[in-house]
DOMIRO-508702 format. One line per 10 residues: their letters; for each residue x, y, z of C-alpha. Coordinates in Angstrom, 3 decimals, padded with zeros to 6 digits. Each point is the difference from the previous one (the first is absolute). Layout:
# DOMIRO-508702
a	X Y Z ~ ...
//
This chain:
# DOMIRO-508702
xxxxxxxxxx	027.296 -001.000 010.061 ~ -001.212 000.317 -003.697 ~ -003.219 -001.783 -001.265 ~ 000.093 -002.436 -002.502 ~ -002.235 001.100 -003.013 ~ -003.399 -001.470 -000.876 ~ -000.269 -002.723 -002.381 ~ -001.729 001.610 -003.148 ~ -003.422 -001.274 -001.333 ~ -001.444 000.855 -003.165
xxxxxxxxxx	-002.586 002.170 -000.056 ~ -003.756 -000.638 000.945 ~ -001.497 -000.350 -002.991 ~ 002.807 -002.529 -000.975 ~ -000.299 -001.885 002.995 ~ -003.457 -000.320 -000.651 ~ 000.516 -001.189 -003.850 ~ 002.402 -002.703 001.126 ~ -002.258 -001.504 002.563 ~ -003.106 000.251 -002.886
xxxxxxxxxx	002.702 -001.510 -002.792 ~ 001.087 -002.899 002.770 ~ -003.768 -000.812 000.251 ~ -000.207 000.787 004.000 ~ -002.496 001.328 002.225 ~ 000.810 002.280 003.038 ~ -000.589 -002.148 002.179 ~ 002.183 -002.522 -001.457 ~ 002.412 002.155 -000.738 ~ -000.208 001.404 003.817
xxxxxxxxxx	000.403 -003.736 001.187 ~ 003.401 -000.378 -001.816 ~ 001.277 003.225 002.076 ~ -001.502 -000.875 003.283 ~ -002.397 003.373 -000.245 ~ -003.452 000.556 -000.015 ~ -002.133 000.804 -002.909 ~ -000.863 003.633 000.854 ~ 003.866 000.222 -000.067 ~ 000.576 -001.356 -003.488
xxxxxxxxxx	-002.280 002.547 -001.082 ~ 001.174 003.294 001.712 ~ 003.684 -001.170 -001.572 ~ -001.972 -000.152 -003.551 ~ -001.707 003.479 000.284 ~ 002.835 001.691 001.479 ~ -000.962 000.813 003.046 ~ 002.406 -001.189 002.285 ~ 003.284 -001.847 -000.787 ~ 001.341 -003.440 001.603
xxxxxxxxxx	002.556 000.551 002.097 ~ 003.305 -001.867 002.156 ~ -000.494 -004.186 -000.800 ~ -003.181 000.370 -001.860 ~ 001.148 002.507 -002.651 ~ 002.827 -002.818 -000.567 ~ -001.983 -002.785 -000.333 ~ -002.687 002.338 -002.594 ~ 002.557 000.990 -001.876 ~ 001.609 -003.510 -000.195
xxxxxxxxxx	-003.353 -001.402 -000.899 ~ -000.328 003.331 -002.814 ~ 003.352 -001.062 -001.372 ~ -000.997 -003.827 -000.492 ~ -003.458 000.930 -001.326 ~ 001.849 002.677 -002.790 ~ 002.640 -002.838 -000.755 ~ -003.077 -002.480 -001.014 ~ -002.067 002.231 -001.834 ~ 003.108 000.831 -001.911
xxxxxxxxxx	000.462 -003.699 -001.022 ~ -003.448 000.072 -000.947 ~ 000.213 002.701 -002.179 ~ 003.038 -001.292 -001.807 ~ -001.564 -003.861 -000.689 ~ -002.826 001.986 -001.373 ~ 001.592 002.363 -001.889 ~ 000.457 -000.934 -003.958 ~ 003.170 -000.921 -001.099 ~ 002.309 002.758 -001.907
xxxxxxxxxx	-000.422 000.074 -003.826 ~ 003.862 -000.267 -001.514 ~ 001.427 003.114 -001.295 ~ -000.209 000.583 -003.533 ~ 003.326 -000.439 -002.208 ~ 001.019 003.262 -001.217 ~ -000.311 000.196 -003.977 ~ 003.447 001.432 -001.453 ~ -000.119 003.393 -001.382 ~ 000.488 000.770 -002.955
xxxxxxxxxx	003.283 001.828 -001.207 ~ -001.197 002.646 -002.106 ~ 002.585 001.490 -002.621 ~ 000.295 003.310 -001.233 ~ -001.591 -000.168 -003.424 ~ 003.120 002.357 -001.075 ~ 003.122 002.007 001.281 ~ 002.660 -001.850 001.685 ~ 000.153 -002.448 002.995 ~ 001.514 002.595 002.309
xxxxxxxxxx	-002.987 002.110 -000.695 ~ -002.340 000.099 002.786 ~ -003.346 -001.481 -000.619 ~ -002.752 002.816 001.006 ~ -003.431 000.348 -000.256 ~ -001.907 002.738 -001.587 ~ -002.706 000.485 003.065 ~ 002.567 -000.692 003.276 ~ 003.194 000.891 -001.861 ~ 003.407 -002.019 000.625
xxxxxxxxxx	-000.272 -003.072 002.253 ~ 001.090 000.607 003.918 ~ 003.438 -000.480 000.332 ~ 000.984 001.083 -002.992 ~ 002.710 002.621 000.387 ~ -000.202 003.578 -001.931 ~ 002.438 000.445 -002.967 ~ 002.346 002.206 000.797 ~ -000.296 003.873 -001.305 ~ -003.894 -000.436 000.197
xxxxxxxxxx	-000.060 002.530 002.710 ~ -002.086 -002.202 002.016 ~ 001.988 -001.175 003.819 ~ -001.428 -002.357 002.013 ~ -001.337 001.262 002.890 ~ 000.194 -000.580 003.858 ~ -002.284 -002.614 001.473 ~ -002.798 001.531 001.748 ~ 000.450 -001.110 004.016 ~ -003.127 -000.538 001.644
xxxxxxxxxx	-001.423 002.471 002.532 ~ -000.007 -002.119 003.953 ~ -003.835 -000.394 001.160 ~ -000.647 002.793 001.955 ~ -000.060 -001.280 003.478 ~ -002.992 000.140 002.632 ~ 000.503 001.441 003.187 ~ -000.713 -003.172 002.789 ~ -002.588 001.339 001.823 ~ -000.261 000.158 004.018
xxxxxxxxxx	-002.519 -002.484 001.528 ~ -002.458 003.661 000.762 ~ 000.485 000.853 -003.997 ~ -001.489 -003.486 -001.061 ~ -002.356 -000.490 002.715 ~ -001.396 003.758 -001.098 ~ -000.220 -001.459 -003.510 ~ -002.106 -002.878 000.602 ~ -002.347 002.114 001.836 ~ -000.525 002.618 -002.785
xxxxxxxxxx	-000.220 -002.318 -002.488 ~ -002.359 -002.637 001.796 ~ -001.661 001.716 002.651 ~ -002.943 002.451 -001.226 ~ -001.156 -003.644 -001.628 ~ -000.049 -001.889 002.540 ~ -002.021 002.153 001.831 ~ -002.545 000.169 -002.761 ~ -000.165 -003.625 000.216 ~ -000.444 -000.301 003.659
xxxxxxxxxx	-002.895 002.489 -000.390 ~ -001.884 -002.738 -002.388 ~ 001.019 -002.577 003.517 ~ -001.381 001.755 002.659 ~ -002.229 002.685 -001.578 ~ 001.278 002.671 002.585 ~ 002.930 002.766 -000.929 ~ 001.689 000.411 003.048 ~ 000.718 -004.093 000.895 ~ 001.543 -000.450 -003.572
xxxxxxxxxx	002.116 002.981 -000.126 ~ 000.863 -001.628 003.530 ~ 000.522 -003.379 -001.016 ~ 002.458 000.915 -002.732 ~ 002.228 002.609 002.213 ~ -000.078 -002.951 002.928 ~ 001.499 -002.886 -002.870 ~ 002.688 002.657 -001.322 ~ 000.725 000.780 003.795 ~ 000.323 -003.863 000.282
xxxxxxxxxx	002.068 000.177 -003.216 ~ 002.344 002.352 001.449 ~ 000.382 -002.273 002.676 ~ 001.069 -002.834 -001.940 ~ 001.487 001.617 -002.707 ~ 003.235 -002.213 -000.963 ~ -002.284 -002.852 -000.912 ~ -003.078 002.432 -001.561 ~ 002.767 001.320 -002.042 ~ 001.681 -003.361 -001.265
xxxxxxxxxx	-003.874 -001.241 -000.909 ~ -000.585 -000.115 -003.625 ~ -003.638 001.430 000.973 ~ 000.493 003.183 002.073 ~ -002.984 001.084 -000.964 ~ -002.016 -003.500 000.568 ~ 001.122 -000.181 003.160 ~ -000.975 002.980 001.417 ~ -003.202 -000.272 -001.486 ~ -000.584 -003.248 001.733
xxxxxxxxxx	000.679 001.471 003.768 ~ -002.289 002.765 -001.348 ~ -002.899 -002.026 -000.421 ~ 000.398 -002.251 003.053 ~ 000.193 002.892 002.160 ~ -003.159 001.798 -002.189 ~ -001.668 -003.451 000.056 ~ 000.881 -000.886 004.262 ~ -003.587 -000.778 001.676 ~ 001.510 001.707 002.961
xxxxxxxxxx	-000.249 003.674 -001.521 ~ -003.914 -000.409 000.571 ~ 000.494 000.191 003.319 ~ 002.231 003.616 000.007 ~ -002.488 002.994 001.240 ~ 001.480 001.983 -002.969 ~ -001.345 -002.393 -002.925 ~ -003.754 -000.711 001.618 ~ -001.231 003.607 -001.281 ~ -001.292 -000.465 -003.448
xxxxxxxxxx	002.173 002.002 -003.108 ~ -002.173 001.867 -002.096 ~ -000.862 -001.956 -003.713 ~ 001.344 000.978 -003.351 ~ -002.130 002.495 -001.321 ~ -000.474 -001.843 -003.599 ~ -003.437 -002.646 000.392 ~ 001.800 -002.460 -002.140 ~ 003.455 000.406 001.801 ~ -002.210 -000.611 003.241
xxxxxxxxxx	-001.677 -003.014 -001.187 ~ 003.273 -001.494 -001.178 ~ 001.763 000.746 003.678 ~ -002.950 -001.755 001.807 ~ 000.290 -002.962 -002.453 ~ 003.741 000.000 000.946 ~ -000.487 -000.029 003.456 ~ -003.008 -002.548 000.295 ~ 002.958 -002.657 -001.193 ~ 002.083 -002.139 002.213
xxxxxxxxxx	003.793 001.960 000.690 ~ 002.157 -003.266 -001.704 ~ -003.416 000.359 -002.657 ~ 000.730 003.723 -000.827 ~ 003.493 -000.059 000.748 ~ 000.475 -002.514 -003.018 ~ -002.714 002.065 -002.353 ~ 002.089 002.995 000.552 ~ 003.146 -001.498 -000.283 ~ -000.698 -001.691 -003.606
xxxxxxxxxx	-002.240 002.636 -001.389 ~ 001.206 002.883 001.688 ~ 003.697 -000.319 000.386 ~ 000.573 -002.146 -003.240 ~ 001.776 -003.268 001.614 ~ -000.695 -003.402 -001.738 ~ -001.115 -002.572 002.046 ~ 002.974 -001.685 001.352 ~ 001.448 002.869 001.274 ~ -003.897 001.098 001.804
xxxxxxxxxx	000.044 -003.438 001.142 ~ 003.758 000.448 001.782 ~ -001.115 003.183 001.383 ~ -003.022 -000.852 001.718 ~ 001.591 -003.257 001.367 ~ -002.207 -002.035 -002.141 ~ 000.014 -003.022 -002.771 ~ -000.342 000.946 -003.319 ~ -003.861 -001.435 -000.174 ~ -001.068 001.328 003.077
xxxxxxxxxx	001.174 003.374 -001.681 ~ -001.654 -000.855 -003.014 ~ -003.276 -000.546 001.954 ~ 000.025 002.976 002.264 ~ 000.575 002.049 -003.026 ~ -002.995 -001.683 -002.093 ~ -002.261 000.502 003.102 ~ 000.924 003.449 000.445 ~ -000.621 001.300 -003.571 ~ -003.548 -001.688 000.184
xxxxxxxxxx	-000.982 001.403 003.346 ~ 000.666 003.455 -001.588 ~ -001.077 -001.022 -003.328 ~ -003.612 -001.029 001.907 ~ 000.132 003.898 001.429 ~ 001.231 001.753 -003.228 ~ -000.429 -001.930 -003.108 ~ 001.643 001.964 -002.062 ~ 003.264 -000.984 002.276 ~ -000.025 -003.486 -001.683
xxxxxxxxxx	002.871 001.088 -002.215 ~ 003.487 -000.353 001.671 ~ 000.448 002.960 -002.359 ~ -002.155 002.292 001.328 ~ 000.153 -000.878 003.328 ~ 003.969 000.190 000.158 ~ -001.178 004.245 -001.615 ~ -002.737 000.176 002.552 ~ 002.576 -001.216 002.867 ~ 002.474 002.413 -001.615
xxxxxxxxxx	-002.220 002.942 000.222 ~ -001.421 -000.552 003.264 ~ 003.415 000.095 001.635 ~ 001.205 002.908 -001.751 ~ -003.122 002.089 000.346 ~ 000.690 000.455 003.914 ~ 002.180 002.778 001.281 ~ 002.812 -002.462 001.245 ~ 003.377 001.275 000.991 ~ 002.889 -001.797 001.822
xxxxxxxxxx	002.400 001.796 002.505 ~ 003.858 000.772 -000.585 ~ 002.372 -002.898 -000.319 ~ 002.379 002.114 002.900 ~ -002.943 000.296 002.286 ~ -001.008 -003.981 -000.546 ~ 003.666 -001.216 000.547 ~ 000.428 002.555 003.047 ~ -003.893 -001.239 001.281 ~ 001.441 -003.223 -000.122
xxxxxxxxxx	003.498 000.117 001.914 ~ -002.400 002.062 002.514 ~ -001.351 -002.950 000.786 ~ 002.335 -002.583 -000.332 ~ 001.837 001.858 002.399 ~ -003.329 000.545 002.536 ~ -000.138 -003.698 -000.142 ~ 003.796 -000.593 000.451 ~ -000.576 002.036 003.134 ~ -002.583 -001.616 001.025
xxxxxxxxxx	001.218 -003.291 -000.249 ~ 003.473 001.346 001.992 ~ -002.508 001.842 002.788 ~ -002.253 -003.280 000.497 ~ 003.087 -002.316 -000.218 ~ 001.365 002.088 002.983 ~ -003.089 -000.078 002.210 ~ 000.040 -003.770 -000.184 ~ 003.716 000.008 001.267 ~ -001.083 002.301 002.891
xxxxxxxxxx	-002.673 -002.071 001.038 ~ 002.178 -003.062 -000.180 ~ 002.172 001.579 001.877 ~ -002.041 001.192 003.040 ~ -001.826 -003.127 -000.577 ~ 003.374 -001.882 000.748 ~ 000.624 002.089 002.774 ~ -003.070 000.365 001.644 ~ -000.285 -003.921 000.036 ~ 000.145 -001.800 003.264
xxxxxxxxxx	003.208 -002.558 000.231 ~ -001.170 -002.633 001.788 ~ -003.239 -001.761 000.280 ~ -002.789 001.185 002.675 ~ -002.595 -002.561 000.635 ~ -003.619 001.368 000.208 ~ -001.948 000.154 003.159 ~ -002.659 -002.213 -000.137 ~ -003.703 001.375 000.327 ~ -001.509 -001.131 003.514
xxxxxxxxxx	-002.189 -003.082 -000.112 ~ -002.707 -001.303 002.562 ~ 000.964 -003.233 001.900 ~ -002.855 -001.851 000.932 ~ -000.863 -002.413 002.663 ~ 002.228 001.636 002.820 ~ -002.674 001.196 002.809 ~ 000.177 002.957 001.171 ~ 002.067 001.509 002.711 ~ -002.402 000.502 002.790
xxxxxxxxxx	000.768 002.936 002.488 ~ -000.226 -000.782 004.183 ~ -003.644 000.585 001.572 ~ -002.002 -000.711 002.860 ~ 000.453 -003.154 001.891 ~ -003.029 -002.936 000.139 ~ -001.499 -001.079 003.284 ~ 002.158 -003.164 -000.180 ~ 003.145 002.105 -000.874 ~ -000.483 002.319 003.114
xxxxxxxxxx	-000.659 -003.430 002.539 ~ 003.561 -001.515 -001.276 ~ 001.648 003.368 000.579 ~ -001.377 000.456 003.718 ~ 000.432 -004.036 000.667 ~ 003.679 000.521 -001.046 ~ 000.381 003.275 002.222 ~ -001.218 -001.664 002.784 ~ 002.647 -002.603 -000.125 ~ 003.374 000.290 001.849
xxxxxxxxxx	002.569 001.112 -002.190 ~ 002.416 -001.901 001.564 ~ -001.752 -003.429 -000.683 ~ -000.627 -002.893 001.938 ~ 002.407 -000.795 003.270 ~ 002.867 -002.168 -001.127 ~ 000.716 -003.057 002.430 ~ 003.266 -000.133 001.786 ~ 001.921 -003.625 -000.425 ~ 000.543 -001.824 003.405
xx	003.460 -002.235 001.421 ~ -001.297 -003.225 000.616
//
């Protein structure tokens, strides 16, 4: 039995311009599918993708709001100017010789096509044929996967450092999203952002409020060395995560708005604000941050003056088919105990129904059973009057013949 593919959707960003160009909310827009809100906007970031009934009805909804804003586009478009009438040329004759003479110019020479007279010495020669495009060798799904993580990982790791402010959770963060890459490679490889959206499992998993609570992560990392780099680190960290996450993101990484607005699930003003708030919390701290300028060179330098390194792509793929496959066995190993215990709980079970003995309860107002004792003064007189009696009882009288 084969699997029908998956209905394709355009990509994230795009689904996230059509919505904007159709003038919708999320939450309208997650009404119309039958989804929640938080679910419109994972699909929009990239973070998960729709699947079975809902993917259909998203993408039929994707297709209808494309088809619109294409009719929009065209009513507003200008109409085409008319092509221009093409003058005649002018027939130029040769001011003398003959008509069979070729006319020729003293700078290119004879006009093309013109053939060579014959005993000139001068043969046309072959056409030149084209050299094929060399050809790329496909590479395997380990080759490109090895790529990305060359090319994007030492980084990202730099800019989970400015996140967290510790070296071991961001070089951590970024090997965990690449192992989660790995895992869901087909679709990380069809993305148009690779590298976005690895970075956004990167900071999720740098920015978690559950890694507070790992033993590892509660001893303090030692400061950078540098005052100023120090001072700019705290000011980082005394921000909000969605606060610094969206500083970082614009000044830092480079992304326009939009896009730092798609990747931190957010609206485009609500970006806009974080952003503004950020830069004047650090501004406040360091006023000569106020420039974007200077503080996208200040964030630049602080990240790259830490010794940060990032492991082997081979040991980050094999780290994370390790344990895929620990939880694969896992799952198989707990899945089994529940059968067993099913099982003995099935046969273990009594077949029929038992009724429970009731717990004993006091009766009241039922005296007492009394035991035999010793005999009253009356008691004794009727028991000697009745021994002194015959037995046999009074004489019977005999009937007489008349």
């Amino acid at each position: 039995m084969t699997r029908s593919p998956a209905t394709p959707l355009p990509p994230p960003k795009a689904r996230r311009r059509l919505r904007e160009a159709a003038a919708l909310t999320q939450t309208q827009l997650a009404t119309r599918v039958n989804v929640t809100r938080a679910t419109i906007r994972a699909w929009e970031s990239g973070r998960t993708a729709p699947r079975g009934r809902k993917r259909e009805a998203y993408a039929r909804l994707l297709k209808t709001l494309a088809e619109e804003d294409a009719a929009r586009r065209t009513r507003s478009a200008p109409p085409p100017e008319p092509a221009p009438t093409p003058e005649p040329t002018p027939v130029l004759e040769p001011v003398s010789g003959s008509a069979s003479d070729p006319v020729s110019d003293p700078v290119s020479g004879p006009e093309k096509g013109s053939e060579p007279e014959p005993g000139s010495g001068s043969a046309p020669g072959p056409e030149p044929v084209p050299e094929p495009a060399p050809e790329h060798p496909a590479l395997t799904p380990a080759q490109a996967f090895d790529a990305l993580y060359e090319f994007s990982a030492p980084a990202l790791v730099r800019q989970a450092y400015l996140l967290t402010g510790r070296r071991e959770l961001a070089r951590e963060s970024v090997e965990r999203a690449f192992q989660t890459a790995w895992e869901r490679w087909p679709e990380v490889a069809r993305d148009r952002d690779p590298v976005g959206w690895v970075r956004a499992t990167a900071y999720e998993f740098a920015l978690s409020p559950w890694q507070r609570f790992r033993p590892r992560h509660r001893q303090p990392e030692p400061p950078p060395a540098d005052p100023g780099d120090r001072t700019l680190l705290n000011a980082l960290l005394r921000l909000g995560p969605q606060h610094r996450r969206t500083l970082v993101l614009y000044d830092g990484v480079g992304l326009d708005l939009p896009e730092t607005a798609a990747e931190t699930e957010a609206s485009t003003p609500a970006a806009a604000n974080r952003l503004l708030h950020a830069r004047e919390t650090v501004a406040g701290r360091l006023p000569a941050l106020a420039d974007p300028r200077v503080l996208n060179q200040r964030l630049t330098e602080l990240a790259s003056a830490e010794r940060l390194w990032a492991a082997k792509p081979t040991g980050v793929r094999k780290g994370g088919e390790r344990r895929t496959r620990f939880r694969t066995r896992a799952a198989i190993a707990f899945t089994v105990a529940l059968i067993g215990a099913t099982a003995l709980t099935v046969r273990t079970a009594p077949t029929h129904y038992e009724p429970a003995v009731s717990p004993g309860v006091a009766v009241r107002g039922v005296p007492p059973r009394v035991a035999p004792g010793s005999l009253s003064e009356a008691e004794r007189e009727l028991r000697q009057k009745l021994r002194d009696r015959l037995q046999d009882g009074p004489e019977r009288l005999e009937p007489r013949l008349e």
